[in-house]
C-alpha positions in Angstrom: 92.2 100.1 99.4 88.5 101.5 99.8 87.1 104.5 100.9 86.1 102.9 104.5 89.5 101.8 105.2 91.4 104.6 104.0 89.0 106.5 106.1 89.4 104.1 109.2 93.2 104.2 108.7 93.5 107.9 108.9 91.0 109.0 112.0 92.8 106.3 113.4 96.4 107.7 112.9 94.6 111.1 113.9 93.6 109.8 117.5 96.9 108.1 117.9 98.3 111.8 117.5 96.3 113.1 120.0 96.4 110.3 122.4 99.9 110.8 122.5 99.7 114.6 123.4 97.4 114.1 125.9 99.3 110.9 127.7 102.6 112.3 127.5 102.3 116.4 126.6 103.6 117.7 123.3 106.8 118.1 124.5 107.5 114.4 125.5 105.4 113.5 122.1 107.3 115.9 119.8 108.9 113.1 117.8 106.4 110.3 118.0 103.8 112.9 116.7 106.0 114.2 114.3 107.0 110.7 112.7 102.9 110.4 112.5 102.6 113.3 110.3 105.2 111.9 108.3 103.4 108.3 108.2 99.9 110.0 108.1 101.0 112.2 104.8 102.9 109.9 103.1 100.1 107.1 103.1 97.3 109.7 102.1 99.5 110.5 99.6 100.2 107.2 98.1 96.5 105.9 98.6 94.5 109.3 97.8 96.5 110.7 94.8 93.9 111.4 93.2 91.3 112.2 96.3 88.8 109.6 95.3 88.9 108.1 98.8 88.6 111.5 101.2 86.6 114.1 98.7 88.1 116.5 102.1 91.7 116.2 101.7 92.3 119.9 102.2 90.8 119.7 105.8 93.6 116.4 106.5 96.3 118.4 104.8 95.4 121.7 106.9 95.5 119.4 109.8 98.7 118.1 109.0 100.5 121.7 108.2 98.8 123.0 111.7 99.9 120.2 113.9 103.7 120.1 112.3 104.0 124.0 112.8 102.8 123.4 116.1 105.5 121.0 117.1 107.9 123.1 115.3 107.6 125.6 118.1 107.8 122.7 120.9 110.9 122.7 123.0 111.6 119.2 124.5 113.6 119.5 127.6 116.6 117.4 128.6 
């Protein structure tokens, strides 16, 4: 993988995220968005071990944490 694929694959997954919040609101999103933090970890984690393709990996992991604890508070109704 390169850097501008890797790079393209996650701001992709990123806007999926957020797509998804804003077409269906977090609670109706809760566990598509939380199976993309899943995804979105465990492929930067298998392709940027070593953080030679995002230099930044702290500001995607930060993301990551922030969103999940969001969700974690998210009651889905039904």
């Amino acid at each position: 993988m390169n850097k501008e694929t890797y790079q393209a694959m996650i701001r992709g997954l990123r806007a999926t995220i957020i797509e998804k919040e804003v077409v269906f609101g977090e609670a109706e999103a809760k566990n598509d968005v939380l199976e993309l933090l899943d995804l979105l970890e465990d492929l930067d984690q298998f392709w940027n071990s070593e953080e030679d393709l995002n230099s930044n990996a702290s500001a995607l992991h930060a993301f990551i944490e922030a969103t999940r604890k969001r969700y974690s508070e998210v009651r889905r109704d039904g």
